[in-house]
C-alpha positions as CSV (number, residue, x, y, z in Angstrom):
1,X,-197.0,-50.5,-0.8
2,X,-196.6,-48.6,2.1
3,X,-195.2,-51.9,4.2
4,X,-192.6,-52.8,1.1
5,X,-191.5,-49.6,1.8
6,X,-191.2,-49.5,5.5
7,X,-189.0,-52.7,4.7
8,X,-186.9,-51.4,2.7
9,X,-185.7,-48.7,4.7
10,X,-185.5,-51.2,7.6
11,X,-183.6,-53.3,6.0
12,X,-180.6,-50.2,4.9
13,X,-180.8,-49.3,8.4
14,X,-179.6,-53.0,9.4
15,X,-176.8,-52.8,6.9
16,X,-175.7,-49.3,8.0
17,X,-175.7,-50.4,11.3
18,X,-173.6,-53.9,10.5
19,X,-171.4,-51.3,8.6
20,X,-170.7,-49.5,11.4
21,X,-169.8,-52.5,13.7
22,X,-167.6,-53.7,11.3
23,X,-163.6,-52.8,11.6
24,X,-162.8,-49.7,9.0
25,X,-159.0,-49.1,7.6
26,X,-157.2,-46.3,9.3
27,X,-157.4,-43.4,6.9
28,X,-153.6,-42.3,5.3
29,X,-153.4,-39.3,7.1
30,X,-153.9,-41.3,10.2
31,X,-150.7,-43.6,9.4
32,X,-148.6,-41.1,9.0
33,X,-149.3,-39.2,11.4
34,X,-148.3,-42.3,13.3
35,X,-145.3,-42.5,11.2
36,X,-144.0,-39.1,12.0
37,X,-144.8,-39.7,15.7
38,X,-142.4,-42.8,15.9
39,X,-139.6,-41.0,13.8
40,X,-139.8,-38.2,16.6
41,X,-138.8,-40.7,19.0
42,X,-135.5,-39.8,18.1
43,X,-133.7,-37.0,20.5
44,X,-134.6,-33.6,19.2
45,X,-133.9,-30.9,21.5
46,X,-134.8,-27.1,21.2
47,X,-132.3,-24.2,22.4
48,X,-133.8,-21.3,23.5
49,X,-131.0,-18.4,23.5
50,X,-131.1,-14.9,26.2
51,X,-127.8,-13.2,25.4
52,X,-126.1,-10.1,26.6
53,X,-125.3,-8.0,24.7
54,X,-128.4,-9.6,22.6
55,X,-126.8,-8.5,18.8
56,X,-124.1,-11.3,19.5
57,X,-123.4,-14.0,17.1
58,X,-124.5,-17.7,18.0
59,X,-122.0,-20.4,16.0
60,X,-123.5,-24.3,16.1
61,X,-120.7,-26.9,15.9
62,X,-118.5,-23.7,13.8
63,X,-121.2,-22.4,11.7
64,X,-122.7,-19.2,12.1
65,X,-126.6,-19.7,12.6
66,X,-127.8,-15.6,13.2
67,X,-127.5,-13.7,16.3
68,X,-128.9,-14.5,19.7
69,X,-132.2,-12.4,19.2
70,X,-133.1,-15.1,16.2
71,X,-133.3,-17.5,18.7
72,X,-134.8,-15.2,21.8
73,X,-138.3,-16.6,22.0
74,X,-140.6,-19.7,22.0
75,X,-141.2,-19.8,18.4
76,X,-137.6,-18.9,17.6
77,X,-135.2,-21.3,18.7
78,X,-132.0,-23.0,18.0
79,X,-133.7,-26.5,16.7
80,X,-130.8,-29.5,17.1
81,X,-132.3,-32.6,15.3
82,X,-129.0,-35.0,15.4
83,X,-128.0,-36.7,18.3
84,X,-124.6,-36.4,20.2
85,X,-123.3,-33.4,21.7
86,X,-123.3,-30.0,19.9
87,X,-121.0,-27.1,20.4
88,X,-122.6,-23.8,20.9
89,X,-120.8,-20.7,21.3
90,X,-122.0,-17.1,21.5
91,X,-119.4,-14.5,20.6
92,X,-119.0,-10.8,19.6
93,X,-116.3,-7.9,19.1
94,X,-114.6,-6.7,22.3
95,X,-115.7,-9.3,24.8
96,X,-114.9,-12.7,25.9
97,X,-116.7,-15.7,24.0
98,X,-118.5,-18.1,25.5
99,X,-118.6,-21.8,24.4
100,X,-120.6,-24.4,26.0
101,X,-121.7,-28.4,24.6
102,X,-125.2,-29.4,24.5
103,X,-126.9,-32.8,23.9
104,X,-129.9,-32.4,22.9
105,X,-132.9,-34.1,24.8
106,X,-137.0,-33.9,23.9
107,X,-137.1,-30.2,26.1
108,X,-136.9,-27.5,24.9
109,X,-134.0,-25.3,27.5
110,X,-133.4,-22.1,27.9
111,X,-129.4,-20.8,27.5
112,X,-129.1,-17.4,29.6
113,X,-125.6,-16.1,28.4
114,X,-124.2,-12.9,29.7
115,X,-120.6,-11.9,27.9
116,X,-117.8,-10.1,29.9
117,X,-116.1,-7.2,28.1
118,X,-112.5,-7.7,27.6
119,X,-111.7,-4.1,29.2
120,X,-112.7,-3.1,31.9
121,X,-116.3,-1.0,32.1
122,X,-114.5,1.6,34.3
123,X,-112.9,2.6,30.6
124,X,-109.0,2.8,30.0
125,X,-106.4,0.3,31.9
126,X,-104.2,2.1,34.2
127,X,-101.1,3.0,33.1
């Protein structure tokens, strides 16, 4: 009795072992994480923003996205998923705007901007 048994498991250890040789499917989450990883291939570019003053207000392509302290840190940035060039301009009350194009890339790049005051920081113009 004791050898049917010894055969028995022998032979389930054969078939696990052919089973294991054999080719298995790719599971689903395998496939699309595949997926997604070919659809990134596409240019995707992240803008990181360093403004003074920091409270100014950052406008993509014309529309208002926040000010330049949403988009400050690693975790925070300006994300650009179309391709072409974007417009980017960082403005605020009582100093000159700045406007710059970007195209994104697959970096992420840092933006430092640093906004001039329209008058002069001595205080009033002469007269």
């Amino acid at each position: 009795m004791a050898r049917v048994r010894n055969n028995a498991v022998l032979a389930v250890a054969v078939m696990l072992m052919g089973g294991c040789a054999a080719k298995q499917e790719q599971p689903a989450s395998v496939a699309r994480a595949e997926s997604l990883m070919a659809s990134s291939s596409a240019k995707r570019g992240d803008l990181v923003l360093r403004c003074e003053p920091s409270d100014a207000q950052v406008l993509l392509d014309g529309v208002e996205q926040g000010t330049c302290t949403d988009f400050a840190g690693v975790s925070r940035s300006l994300r650009l998923a179309d391709s072409g060039f974007h417009q980017v301009e960082v403005k605020k009350r009582g100093f000159y705007p700045y406007t710059t194009y970007y195209e994104p890339g697959k970096a992420r790049v840092t933006l430092k901007v640093k906004l001039r005051p329209l008058a002069p920081e001595g205080g009033s113009a002469s007269p």
